[in-house]
ChimeraX commands (.cxc) that place a marker at each C-alpha (Angstrom):
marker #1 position 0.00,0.00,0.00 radius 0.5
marker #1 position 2.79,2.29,0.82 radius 0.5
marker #1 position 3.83,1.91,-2.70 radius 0.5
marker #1 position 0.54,2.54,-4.14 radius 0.5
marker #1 position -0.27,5.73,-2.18 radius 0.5
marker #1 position 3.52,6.94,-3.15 radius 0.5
marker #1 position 3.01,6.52,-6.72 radius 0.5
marker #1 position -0.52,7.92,-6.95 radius 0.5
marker #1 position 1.02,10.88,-5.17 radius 0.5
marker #1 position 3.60,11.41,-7.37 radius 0.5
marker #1 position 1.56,11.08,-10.70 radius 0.5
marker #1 position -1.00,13.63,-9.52 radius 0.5
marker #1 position 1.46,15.77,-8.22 radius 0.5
marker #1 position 3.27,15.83,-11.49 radius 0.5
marker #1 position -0.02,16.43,-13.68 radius 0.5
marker #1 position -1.10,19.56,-11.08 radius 0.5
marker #1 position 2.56,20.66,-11.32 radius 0.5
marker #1 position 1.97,20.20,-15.46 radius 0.5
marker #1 position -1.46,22.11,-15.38 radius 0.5
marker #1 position 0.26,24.82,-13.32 radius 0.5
marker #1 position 3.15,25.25,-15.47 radius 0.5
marker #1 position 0.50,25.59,-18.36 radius 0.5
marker #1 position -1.12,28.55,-16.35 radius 0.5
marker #1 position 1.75,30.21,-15.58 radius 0.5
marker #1 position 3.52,29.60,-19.26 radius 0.5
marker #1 position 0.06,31.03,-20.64 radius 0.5
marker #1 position -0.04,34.52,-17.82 radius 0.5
marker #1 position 4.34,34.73,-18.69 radius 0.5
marker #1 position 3.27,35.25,-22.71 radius 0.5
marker #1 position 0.61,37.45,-22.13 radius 0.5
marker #1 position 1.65,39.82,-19.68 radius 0.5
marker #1 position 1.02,43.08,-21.64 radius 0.5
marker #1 position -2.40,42.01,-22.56 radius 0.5
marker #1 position -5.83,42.27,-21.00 radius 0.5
marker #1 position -7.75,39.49,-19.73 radius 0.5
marker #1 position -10.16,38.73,-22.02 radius 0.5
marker #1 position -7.96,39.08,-24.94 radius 0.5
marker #1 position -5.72,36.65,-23.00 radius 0.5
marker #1 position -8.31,34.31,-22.44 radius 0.5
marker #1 position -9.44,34.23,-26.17 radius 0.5
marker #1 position -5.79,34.16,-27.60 radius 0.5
marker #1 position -5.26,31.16,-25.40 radius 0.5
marker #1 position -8.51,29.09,-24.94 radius 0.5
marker #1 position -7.10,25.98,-26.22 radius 0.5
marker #1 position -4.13,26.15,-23.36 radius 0.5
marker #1 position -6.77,27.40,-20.81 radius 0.5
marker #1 position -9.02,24.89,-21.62 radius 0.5
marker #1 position -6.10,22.19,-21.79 radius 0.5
marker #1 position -5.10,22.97,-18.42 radius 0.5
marker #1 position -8.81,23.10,-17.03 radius 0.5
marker #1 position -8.97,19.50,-18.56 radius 0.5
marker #1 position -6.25,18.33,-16.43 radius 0.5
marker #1 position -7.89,19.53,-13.28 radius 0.5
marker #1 position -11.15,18.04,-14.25 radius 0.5
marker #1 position -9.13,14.45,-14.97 radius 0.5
marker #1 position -7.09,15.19,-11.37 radius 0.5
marker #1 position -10.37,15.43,-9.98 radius 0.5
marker #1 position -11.96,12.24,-10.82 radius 0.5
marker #1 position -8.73,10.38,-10.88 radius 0.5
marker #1 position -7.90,11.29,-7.25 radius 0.5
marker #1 position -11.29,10.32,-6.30 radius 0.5
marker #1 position -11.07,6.97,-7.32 radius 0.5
marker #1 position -7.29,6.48,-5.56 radius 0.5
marker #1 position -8.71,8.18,-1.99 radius 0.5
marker #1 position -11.24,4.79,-2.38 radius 0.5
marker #1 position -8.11,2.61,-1.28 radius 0.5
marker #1 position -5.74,5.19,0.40 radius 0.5
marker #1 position -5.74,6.71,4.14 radius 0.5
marker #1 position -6.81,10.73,3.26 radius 0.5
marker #1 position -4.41,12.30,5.94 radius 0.5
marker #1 position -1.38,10.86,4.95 radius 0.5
marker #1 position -2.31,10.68,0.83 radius 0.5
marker #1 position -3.44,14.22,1.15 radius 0.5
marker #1 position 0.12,15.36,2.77 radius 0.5
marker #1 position 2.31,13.27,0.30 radius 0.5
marker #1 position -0.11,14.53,-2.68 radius 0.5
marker #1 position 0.18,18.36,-2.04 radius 0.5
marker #1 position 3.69,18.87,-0.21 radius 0.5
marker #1 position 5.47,16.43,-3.65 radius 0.5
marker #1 position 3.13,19.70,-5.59 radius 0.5
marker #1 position 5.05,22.42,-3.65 radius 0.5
marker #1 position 8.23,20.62,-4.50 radius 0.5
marker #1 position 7.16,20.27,-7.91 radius 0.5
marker #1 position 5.83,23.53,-8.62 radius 0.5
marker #1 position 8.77,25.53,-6.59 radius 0.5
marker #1 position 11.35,23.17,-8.77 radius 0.5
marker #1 position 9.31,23.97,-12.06 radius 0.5
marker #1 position 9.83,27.57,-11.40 radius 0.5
marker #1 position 12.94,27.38,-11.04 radius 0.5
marker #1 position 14.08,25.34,-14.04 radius 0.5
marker #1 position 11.58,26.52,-16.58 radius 0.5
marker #1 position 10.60,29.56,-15.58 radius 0.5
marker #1 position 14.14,30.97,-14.28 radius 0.5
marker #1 position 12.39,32.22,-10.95 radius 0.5
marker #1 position 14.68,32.89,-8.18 radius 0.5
marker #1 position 15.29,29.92,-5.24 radius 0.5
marker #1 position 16.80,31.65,-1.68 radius 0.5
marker #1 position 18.60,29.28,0.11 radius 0.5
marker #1 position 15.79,29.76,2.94 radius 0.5
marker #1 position 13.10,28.48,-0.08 radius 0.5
marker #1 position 15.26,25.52,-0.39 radius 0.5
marker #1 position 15.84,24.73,3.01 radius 0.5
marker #1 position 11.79,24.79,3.63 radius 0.5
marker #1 position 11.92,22.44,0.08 radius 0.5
marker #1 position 13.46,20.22,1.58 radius 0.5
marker #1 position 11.67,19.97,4.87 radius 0.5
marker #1 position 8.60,19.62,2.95 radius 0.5
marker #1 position 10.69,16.60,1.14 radius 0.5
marker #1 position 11.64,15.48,4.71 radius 0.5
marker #1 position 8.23,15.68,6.20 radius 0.5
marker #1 position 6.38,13.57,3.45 radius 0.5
marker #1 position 9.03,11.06,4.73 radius 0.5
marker #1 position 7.95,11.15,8.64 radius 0.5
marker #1 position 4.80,11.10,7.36 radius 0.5
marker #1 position 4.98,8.01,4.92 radius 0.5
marker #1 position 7.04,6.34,7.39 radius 0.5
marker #1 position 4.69,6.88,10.53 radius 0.5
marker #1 position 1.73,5.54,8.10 radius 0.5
marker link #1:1,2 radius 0.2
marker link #1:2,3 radius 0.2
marker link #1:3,4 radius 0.2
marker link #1:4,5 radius 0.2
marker link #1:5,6 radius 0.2
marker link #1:6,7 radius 0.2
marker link #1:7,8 radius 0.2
marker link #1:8,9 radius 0.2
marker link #1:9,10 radius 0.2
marker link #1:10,11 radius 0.2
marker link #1:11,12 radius 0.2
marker link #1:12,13 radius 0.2
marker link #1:13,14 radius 0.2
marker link #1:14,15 radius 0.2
marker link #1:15,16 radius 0.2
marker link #1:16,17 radius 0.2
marker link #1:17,18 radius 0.2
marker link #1:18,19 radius 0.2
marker link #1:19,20 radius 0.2
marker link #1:20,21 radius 0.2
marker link #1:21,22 radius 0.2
marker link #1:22,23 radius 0.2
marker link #1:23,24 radius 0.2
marker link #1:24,25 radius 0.2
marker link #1:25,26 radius 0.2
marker link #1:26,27 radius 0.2
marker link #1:27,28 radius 0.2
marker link #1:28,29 radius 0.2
marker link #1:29,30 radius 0.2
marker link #1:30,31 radius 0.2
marker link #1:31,32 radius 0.2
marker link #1:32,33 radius 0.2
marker link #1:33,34 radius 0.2
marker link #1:34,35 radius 0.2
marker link #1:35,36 radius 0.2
marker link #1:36,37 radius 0.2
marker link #1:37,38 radius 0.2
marker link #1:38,39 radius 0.2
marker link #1:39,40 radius 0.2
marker link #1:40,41 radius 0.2
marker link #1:41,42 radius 0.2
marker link #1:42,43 radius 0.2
marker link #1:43,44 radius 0.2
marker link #1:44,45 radius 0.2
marker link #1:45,46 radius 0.2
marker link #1:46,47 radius 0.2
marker link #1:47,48 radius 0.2
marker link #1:48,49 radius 0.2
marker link #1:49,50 radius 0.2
marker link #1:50,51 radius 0.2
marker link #1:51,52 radius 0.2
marker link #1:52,53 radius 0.2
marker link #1:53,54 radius 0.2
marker link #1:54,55 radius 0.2
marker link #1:55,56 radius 0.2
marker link #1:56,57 radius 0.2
marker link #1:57,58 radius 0.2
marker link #1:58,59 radius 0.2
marker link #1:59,60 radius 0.2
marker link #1:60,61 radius 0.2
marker link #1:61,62 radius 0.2
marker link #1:62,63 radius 0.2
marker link #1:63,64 radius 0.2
marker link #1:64,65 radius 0.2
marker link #1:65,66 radius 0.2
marker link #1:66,67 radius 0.2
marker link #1:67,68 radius 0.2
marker link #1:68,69 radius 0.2
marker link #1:69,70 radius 0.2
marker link #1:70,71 radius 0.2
marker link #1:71,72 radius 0.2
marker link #1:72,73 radius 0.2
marker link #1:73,74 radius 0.2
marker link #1:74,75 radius 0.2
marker link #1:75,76 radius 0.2
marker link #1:76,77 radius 0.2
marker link #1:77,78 radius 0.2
marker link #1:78,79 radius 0.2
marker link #1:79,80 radius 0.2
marker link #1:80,81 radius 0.2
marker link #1:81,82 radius 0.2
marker link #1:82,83 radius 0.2
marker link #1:83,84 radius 0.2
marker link #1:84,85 radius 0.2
marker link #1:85,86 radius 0.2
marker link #1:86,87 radius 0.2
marker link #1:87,88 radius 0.2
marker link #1:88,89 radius 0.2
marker link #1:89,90 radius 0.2
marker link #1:90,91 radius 0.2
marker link #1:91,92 radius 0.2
marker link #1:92,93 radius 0.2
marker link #1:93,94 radius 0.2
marker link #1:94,95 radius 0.2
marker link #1:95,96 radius 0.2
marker link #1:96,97 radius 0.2
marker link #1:97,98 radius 0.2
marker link #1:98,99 radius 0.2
marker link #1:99,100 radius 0.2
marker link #1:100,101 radius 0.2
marker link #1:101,102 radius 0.2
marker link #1:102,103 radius 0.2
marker link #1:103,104 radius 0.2
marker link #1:104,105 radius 0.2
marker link #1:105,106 radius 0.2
marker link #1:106,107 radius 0.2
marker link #1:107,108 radius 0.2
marker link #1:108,109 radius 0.2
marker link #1:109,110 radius 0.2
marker link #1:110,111 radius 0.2
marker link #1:111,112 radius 0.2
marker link #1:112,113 radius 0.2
marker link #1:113,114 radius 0.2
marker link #1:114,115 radius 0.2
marker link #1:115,116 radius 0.2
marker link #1:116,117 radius 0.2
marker link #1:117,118 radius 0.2
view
């Protein structure tokens, strides 16, 4: 089970962290622009990442039929901080203190104690 509940984590972490980077990549290009014009220039991205949340959705309501919610739900959203934090680091050149990193990390650390305790 620990298995299971790891790797359900991880793959919904990694599609949030995909439909986030989506968003973001979508705002970055269109900075200068109004919203609606954004949201018409960019429907099929917009729509594409609202798509992913509607598929997170249903597929993390069928893994929370086999999975304990408390642990699941703190391994599923701190491995989306990691993700999203390391996404905007690497893709998006955003800046990383060493503080941010250290709190990475105990995030990281945490989902470990967690796991483990479970």
């Amino acid at each position: 089970m620990f298995w299971y509940s790891l790797l359900n984590a991880i793959v919904l972490a990694a599609m949030l962290t995909c439909s986030h980077g989506l968003m973001k990549w979508v705002a970055h290009n269109n900075a200068q622009v109004d919203y609606l014009t954004t949201l018409l220039n960019n429907w099929f991205y917009i729509g594409l990442a609202m798509s992913v949340y509607v598929f997170l959705f249903l597929y993390y309501l069928q893994v929370l039929k086999h999975v304990n919610i408390g642990v699941f739900y703190a391994s599923y959203t701190g491995l989306s901080l990691v993700f999203v934090v390391l996404m905007g680091f690497f893709l998006f050149k955003e800046t990383l203190s060493s503080l941010q990193m250290l709190g990475v990390f105990c995030i990281v650390l945490g989902i470990f104690f967690i796991k483990a305790g479970g």
